[in-house]
N, CA, C and O atoms as a MOPAC input file, in Angstrom:
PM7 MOZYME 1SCF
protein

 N      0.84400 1    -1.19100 1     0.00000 1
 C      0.00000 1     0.00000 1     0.00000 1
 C      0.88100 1     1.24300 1     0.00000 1
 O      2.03900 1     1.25100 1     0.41900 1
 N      0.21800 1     2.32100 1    -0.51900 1
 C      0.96300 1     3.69700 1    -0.67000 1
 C      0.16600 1     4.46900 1    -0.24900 1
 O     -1.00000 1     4.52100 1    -0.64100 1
 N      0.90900 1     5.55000 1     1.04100 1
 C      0.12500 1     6.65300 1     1.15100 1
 C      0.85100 1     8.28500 1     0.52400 1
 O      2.05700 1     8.52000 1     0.60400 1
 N      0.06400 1     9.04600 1     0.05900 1
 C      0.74800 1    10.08400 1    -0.77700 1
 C      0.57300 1    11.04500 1    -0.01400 1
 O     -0.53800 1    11.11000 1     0.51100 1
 N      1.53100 1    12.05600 1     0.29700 1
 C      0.97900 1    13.37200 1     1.16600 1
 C      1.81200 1    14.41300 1     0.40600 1
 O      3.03800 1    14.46600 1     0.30600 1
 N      0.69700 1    15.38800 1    -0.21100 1
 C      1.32000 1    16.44000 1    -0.95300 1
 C      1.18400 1    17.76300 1    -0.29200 1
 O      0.20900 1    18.12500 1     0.36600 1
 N      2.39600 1    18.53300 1    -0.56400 1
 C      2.51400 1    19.86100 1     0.21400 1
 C      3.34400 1    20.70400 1    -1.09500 1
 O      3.98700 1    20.21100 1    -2.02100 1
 N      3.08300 1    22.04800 1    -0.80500 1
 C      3.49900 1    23.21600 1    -1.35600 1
 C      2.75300 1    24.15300 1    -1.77300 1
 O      2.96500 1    25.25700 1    -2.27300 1
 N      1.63100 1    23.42600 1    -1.43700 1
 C      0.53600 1    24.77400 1    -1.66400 1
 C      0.69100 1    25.98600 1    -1.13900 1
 O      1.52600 1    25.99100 1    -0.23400 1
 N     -0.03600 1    27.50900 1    -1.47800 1
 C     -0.20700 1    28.47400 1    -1.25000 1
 C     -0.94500 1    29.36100 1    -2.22900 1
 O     -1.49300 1    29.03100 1    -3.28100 1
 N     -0.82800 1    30.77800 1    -1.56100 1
 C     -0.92500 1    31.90400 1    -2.52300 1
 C     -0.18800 1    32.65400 1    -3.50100 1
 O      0.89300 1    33.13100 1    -3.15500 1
 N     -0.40100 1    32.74300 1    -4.09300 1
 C      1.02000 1    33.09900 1    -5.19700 1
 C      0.34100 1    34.55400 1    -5.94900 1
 O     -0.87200 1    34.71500 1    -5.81400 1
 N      1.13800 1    35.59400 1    -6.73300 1
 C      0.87300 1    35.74600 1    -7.22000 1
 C      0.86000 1    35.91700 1    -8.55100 1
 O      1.97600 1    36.02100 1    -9.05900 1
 N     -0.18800 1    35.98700 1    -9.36300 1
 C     -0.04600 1    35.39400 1   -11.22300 1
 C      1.52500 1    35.90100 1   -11.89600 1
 O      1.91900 1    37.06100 1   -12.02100 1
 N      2.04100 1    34.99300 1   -12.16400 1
 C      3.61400 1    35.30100 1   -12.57900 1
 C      4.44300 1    34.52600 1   -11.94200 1
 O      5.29800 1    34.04600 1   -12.68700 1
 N      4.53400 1    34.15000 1   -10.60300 1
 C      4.46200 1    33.77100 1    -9.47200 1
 C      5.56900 1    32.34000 1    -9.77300 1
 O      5.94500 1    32.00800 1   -10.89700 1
 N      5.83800 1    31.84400 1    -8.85900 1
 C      6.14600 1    30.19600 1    -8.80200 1
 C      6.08100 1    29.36700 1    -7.45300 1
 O      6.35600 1    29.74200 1    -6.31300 1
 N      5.78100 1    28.52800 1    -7.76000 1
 C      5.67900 1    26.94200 1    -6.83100 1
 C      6.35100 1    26.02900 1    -6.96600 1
 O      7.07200 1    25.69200 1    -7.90500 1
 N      6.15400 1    25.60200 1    -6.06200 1
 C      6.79000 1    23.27500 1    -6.09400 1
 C      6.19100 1    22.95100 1    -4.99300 1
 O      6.34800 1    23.01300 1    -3.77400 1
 N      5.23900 1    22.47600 1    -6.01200 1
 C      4.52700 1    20.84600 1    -5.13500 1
 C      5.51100 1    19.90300 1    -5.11000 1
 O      6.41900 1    19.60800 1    -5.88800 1
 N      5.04000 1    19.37700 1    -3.76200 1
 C      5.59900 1    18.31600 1    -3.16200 1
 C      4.80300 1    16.83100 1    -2.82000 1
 O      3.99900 1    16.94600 1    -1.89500 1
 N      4.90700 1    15.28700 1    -3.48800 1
 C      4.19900 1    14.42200 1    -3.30300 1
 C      5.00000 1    13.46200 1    -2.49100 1
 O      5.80500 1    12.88900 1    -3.22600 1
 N      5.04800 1    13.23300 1    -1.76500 1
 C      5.71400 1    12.19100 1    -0.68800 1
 C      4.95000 1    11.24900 1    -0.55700 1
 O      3.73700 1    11.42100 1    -0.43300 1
 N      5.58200 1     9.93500 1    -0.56100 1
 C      5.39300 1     8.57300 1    -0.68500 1
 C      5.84000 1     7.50400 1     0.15600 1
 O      7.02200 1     7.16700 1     0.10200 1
 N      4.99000 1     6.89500 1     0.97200 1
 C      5.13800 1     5.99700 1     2.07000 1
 C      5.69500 1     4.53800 1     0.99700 1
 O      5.37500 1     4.50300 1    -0.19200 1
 N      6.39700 1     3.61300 1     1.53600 1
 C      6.39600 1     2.48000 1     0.78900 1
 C      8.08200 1     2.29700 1    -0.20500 1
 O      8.70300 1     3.13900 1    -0.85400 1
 N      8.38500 1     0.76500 1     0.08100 1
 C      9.67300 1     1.08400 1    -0.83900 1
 C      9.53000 1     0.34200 1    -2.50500 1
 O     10.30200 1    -0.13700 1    -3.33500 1
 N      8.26200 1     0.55700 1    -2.39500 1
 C      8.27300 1    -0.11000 1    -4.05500 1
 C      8.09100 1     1.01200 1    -4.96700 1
 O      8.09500 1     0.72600 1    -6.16400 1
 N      7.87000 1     2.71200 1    -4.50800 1
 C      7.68100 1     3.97900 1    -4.58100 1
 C      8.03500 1     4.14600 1    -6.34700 1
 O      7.45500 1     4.88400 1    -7.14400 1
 N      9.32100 1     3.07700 1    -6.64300 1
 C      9.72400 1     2.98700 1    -8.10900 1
 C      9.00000 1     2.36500 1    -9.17700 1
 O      8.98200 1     2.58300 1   -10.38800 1
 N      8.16700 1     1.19900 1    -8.14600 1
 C      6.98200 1     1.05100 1    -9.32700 1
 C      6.36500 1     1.65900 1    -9.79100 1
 O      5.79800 1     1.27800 1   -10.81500 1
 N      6.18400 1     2.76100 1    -9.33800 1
 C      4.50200 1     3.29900 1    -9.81700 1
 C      4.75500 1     4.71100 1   -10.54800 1
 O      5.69000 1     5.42600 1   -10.18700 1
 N      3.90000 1     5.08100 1   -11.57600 1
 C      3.99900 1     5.94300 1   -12.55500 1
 C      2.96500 1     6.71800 1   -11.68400 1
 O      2.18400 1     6.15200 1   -10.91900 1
 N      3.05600 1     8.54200 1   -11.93600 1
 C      2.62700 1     9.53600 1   -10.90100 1
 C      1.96100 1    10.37500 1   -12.00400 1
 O      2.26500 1    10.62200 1   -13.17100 1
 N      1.28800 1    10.60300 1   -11.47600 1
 C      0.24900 1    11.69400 1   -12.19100 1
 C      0.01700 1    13.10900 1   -11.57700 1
 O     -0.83100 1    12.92000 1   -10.70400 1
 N      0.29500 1    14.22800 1   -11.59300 1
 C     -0.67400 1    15.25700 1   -11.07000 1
 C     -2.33600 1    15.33600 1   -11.84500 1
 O     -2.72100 1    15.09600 1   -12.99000 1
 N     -3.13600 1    15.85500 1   -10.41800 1
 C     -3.95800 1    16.30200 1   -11.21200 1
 C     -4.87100 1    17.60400 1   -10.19500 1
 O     -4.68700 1    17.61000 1    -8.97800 1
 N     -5.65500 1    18.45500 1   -10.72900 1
 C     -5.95700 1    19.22300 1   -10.13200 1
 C     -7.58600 1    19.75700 1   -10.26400 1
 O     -8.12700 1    19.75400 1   -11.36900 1
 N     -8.33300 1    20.22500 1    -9.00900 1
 C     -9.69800 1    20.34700 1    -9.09100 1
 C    -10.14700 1    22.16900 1    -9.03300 1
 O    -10.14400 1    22.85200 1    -8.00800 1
 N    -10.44400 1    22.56400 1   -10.19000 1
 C    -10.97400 1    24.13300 1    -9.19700 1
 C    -12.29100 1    23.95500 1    -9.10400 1
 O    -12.85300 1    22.96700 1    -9.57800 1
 N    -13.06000 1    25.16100 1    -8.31200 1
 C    -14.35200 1    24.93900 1    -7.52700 1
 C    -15.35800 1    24.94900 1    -8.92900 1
 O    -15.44100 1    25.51800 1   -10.01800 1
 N    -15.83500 1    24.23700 1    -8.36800 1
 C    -17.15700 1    23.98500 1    -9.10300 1
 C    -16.70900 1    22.95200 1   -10.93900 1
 O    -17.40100 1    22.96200 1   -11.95700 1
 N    -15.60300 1    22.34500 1   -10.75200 1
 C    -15.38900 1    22.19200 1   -11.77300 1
 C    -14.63500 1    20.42200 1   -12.02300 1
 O    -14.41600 1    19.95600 1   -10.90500 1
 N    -14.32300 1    19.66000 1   -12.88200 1
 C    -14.04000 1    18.29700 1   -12.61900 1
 C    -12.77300 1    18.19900 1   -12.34900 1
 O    -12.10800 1    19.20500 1   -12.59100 1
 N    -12.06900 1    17.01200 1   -11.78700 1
 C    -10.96300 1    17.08200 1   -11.22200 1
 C    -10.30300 1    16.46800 1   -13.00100 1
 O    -10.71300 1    15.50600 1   -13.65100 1
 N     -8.97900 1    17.64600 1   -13.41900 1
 C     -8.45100 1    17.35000 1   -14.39200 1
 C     -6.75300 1    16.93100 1   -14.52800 1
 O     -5.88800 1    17.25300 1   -13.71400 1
 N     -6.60100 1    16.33300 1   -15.46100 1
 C     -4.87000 1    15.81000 1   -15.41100 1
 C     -4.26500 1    16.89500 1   -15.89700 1
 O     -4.81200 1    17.55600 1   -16.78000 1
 N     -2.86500 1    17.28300 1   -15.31100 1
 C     -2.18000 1    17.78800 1   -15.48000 1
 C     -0.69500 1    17.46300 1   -16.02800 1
 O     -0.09100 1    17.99300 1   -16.96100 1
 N     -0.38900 1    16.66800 1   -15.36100 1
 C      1.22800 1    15.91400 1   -16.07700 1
 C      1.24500 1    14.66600 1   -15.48000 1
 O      0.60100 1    14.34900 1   -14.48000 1
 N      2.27500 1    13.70700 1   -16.35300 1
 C      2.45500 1    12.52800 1   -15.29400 1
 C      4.06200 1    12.28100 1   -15.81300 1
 O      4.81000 1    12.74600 1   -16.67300 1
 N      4.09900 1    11.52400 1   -15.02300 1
 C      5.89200 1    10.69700 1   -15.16100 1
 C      5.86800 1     9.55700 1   -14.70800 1
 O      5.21200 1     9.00200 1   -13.82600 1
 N      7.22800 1     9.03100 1   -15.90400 1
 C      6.91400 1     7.69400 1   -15.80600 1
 C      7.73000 1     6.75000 1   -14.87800 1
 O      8.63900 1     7.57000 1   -14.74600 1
 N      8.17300 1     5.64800 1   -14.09000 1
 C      8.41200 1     5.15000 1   -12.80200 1
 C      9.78800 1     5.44100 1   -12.81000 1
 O     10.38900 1     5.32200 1   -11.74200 1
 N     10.67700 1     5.96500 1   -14.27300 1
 C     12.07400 1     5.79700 1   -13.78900 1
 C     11.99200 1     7.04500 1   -14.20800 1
 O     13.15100 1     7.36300 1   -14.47400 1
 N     10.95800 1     8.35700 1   -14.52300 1
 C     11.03400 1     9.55500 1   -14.44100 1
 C     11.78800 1    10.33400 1   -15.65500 1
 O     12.00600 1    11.53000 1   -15.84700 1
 N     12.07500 1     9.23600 1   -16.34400 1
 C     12.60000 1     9.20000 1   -18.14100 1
 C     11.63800 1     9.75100 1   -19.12900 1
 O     11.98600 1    10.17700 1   -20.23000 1
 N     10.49400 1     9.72700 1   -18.72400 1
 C      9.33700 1    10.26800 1   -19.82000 1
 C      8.22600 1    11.54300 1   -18.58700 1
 O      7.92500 1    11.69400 1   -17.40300 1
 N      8.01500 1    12.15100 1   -19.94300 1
 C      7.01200 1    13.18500 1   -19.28200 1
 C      5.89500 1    13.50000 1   -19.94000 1
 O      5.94300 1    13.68000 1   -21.15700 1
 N      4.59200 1    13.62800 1   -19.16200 1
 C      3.47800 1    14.09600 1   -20.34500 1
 C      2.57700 1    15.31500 1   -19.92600 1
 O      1.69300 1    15.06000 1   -19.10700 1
 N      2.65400 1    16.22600 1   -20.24700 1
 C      1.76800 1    17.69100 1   -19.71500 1
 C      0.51000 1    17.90600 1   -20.56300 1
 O      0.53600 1    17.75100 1   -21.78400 1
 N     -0.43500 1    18.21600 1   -19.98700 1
 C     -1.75400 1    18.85900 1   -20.61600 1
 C     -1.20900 1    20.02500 1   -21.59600 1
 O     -0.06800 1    20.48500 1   -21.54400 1
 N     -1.95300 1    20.31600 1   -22.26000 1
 C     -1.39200 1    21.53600 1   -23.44900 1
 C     -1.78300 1    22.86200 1   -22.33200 1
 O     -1.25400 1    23.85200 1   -22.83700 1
 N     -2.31500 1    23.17500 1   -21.35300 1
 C     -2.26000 1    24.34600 1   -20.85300 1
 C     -1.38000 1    24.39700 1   -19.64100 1
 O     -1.58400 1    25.47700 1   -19.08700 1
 N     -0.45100 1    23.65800 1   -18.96600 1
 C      0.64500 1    23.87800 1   -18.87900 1
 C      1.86000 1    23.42000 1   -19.38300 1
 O      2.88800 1    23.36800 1   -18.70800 1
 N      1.75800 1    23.03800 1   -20.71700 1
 C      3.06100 1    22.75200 1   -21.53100 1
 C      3.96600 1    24.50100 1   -21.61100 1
 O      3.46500 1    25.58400 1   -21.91300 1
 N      5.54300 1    24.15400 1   -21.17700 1
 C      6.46000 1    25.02600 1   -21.16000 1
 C      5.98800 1    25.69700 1   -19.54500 1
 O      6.58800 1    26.75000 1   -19.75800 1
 N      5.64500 1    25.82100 1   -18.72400 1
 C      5.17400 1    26.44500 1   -17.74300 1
 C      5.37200 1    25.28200 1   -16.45400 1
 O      5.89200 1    25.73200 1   -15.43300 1
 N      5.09700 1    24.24700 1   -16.45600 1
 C      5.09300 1    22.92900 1   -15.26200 1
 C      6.26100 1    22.08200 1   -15.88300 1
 O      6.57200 1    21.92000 1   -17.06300 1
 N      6.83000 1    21.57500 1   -14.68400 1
 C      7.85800 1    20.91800 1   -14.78300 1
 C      7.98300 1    19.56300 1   -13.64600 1
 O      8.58200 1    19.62700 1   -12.57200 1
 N      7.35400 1    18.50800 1   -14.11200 1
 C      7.04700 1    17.18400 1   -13.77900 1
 C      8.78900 1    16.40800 1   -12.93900 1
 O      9.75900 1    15.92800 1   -13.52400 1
 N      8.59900 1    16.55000 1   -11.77400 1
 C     10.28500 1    15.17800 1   -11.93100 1
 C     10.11600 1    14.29700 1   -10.01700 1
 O      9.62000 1    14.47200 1    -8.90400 1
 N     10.72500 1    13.60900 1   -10.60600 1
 C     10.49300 1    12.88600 1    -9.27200 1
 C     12.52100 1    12.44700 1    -8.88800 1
 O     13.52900 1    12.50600 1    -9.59200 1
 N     12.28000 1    12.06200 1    -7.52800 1
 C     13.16700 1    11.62800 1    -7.07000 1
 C     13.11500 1    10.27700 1    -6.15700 1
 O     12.72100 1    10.25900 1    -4.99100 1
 N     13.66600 1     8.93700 1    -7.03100 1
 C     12.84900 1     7.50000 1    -6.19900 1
 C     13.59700 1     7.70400 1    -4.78100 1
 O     13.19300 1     7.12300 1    -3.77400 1
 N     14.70500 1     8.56200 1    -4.76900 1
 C     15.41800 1     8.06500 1    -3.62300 1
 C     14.91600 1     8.50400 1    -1.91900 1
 O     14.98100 1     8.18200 1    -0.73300 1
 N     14.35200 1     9.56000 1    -2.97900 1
 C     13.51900 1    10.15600 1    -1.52400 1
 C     11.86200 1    10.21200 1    -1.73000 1
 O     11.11200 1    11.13600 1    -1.41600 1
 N     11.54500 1     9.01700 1    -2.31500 1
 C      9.94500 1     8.62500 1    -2.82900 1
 C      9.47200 1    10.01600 1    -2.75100 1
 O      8.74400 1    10.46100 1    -1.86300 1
 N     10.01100 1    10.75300 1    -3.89100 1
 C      8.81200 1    12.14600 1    -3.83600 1
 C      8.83800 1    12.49100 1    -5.33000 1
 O      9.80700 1    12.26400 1    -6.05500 1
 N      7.88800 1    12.96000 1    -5.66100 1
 C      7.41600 1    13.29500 1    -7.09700 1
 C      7.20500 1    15.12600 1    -6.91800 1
 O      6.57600 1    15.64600 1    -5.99700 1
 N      7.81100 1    15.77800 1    -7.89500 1
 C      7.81200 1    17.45300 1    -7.77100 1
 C      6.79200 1    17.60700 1    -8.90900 1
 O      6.45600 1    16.73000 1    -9.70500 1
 N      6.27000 1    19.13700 1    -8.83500 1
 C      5.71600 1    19.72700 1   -10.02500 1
 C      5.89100 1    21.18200 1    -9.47200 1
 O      5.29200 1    21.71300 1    -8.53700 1
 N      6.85800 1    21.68700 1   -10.28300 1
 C      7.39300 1    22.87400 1   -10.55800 1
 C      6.38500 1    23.41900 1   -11.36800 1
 O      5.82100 1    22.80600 1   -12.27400 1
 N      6.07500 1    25.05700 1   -10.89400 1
 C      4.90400 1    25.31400 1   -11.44600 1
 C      5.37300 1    27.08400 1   -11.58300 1
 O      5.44900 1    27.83100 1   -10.60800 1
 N      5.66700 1    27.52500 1   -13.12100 1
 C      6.04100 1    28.81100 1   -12.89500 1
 C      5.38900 1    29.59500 1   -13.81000 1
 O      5.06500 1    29.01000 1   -14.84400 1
 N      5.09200 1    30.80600 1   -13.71500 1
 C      4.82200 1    31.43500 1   -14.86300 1
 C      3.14700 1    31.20100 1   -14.61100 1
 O      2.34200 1    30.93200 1   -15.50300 1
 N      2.85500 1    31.36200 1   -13.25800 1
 C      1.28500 1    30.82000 1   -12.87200 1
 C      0.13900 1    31.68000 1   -13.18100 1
 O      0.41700 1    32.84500 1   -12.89700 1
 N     -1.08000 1    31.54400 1   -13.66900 1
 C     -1.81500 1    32.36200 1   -13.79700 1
 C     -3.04100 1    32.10000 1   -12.99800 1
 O     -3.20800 1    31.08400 1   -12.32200 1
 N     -4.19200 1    33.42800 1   -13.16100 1
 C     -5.56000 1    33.43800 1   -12.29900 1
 C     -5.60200 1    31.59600 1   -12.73900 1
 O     -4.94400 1    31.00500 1   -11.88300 1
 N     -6.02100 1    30.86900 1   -13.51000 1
 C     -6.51900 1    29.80700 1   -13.81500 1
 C     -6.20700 1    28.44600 1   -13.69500 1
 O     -6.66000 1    27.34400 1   -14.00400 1
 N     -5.03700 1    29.07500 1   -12.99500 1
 C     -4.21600 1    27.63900 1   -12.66100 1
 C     -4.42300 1    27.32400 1   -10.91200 1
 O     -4.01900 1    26.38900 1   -10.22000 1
 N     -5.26200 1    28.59200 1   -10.56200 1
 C     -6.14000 1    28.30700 1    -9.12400 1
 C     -6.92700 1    26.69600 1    -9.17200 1
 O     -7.73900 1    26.38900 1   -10.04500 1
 N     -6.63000 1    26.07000 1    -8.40600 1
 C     -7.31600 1    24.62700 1    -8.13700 1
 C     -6.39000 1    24.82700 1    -6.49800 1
 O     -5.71100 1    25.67000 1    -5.91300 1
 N     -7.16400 1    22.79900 1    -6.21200 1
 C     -6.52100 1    21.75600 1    -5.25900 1
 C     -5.69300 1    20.82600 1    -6.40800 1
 O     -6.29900 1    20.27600 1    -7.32700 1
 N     -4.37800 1    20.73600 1    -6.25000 1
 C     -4.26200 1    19.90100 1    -6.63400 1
 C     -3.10400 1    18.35300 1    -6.14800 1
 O     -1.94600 1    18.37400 1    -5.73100 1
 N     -3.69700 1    17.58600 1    -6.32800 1
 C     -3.38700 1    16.11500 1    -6.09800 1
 C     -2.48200 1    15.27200 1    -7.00300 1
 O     -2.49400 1    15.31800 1    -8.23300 1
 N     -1.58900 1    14.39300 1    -6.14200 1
 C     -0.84400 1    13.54700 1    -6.87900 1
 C     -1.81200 1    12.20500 1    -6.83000 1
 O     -2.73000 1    12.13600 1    -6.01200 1
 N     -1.48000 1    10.95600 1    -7.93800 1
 C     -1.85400 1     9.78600 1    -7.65600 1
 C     -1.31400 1     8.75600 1    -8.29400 1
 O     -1.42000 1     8.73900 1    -9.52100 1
 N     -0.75100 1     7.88200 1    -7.74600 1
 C      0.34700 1     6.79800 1    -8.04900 1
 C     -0.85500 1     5.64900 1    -8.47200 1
 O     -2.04900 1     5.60400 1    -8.17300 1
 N     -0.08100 1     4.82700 1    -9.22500 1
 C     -0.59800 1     3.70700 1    -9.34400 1
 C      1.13900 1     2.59600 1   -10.55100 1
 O      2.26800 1     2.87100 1   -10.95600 1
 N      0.09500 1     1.30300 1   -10.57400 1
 C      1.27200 1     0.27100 1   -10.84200 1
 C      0.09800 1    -0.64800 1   -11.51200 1
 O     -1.10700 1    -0.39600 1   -11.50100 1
 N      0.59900 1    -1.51700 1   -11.96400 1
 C      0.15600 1    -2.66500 1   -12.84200 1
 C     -0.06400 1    -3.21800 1   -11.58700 1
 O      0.57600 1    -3.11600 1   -10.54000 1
 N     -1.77000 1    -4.23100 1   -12.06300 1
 C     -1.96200 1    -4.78100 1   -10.96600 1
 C     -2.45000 1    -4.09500 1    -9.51100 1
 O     -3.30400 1    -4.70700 1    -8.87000 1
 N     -2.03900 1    -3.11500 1    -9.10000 1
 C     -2.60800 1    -2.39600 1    -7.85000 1
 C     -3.30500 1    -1.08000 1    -8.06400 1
 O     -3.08200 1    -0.22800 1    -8.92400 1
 N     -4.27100 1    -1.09800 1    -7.01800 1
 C     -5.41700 1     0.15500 1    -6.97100 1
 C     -4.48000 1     0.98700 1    -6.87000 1
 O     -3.30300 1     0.79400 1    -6.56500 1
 N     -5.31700 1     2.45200 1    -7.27700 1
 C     -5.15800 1     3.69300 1    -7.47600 1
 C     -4.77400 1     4.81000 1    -6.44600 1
 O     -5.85500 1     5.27200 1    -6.08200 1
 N     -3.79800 1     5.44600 1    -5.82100 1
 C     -3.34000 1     5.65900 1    -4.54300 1
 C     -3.67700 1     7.36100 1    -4.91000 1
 O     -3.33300 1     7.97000 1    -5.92300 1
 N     -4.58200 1     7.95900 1    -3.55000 1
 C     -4.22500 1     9.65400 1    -4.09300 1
 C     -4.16200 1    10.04400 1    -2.99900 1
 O     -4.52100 1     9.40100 1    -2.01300 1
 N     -3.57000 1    11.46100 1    -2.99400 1
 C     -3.20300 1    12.46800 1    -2.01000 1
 C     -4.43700 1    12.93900 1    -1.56100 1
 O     -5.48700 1    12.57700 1    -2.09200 1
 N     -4.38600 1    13.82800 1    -0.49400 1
 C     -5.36500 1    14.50300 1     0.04400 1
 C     -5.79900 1    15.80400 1    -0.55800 1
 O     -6.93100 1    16.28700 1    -0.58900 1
 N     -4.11100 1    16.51000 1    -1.26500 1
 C     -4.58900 1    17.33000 1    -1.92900 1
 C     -4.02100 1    18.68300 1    -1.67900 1
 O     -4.78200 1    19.23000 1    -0.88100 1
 N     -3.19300 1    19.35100 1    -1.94000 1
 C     -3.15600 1    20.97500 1    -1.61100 1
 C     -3.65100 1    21.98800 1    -2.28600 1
 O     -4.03400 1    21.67200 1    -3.41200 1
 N     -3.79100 1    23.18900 1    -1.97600 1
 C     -4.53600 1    24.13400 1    -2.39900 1
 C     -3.31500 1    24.89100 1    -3.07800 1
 O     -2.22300 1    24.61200 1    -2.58200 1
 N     -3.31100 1    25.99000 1    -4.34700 1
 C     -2.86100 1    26.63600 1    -4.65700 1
 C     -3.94900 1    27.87300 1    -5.19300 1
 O     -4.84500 1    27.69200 1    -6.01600 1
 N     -3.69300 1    28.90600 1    -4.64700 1
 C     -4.40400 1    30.15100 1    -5.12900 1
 C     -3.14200 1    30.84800 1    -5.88600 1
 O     -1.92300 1    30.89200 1    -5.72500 1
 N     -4.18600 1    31.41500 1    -6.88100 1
 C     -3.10100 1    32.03500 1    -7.57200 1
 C     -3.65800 1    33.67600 1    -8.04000 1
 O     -4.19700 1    33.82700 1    -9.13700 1
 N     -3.44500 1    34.95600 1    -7.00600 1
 C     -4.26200 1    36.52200 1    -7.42100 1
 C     -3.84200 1    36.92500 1    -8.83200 1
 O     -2.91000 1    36.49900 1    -9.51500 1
 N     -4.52600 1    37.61500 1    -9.03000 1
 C     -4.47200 1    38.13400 1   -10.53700 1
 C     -3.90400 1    39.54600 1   -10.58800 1
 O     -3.78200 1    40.12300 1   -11.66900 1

């Protein structure tokens, strides 16, 4: 089992930068391919980037392509998302969630990022 606890949320403002932080209980942490994804109010929870278990491949939504920057580190089971160049719209919660061949779907609780205009 994996538990994910993500931190780096805040307020920023538009222009701004972040790094989320996904921390990962468990030493199989290298199996599993990571996803961000993020919810704003009133709206569906959407993908944002993922990486793949040895952190060799990357895949971003087209509205933060050049702007988010996906990377993980197995050694210290944590997955980053560098987030710069932020705008009003990139306001959500957003969540990491691991998963592996074969095993259920693991997610964070979630941090908040506001982002003023």
């Amino acid at each position: 089992q994996v538990q994910l606890v993500e931190s780096g949320g805040g307020l920023v403002q538009a222009g701004g930068s972040l790094r989320l932080s996904c921390a990962a209980s468990g030493r199989t942490f290298s199996s599993y391919v990571v996803r961000w994804y993020r919810q704003a109010a009133g709206t569906e929870r959407e993908f944002v980037a993922t990486i793949s278990k040895d952190g060799g491949v990357t895949y971003y939504t087209d509205s933060v392509k050049g702007r988010f920057t996906i990377s993980r580190d197995n050694a210290k089971n944590t997955v980053y998302l560098e987030m710069n160049a932020l705008k009003h719209e990139d306001t959500a919660i957003y969540y990491c969630k691991a998963n592996a061949e074969g095993s259920p779907d693991y997610w964070g609780q979630g941090t908040r990022v506001n982002v003023s205009s």
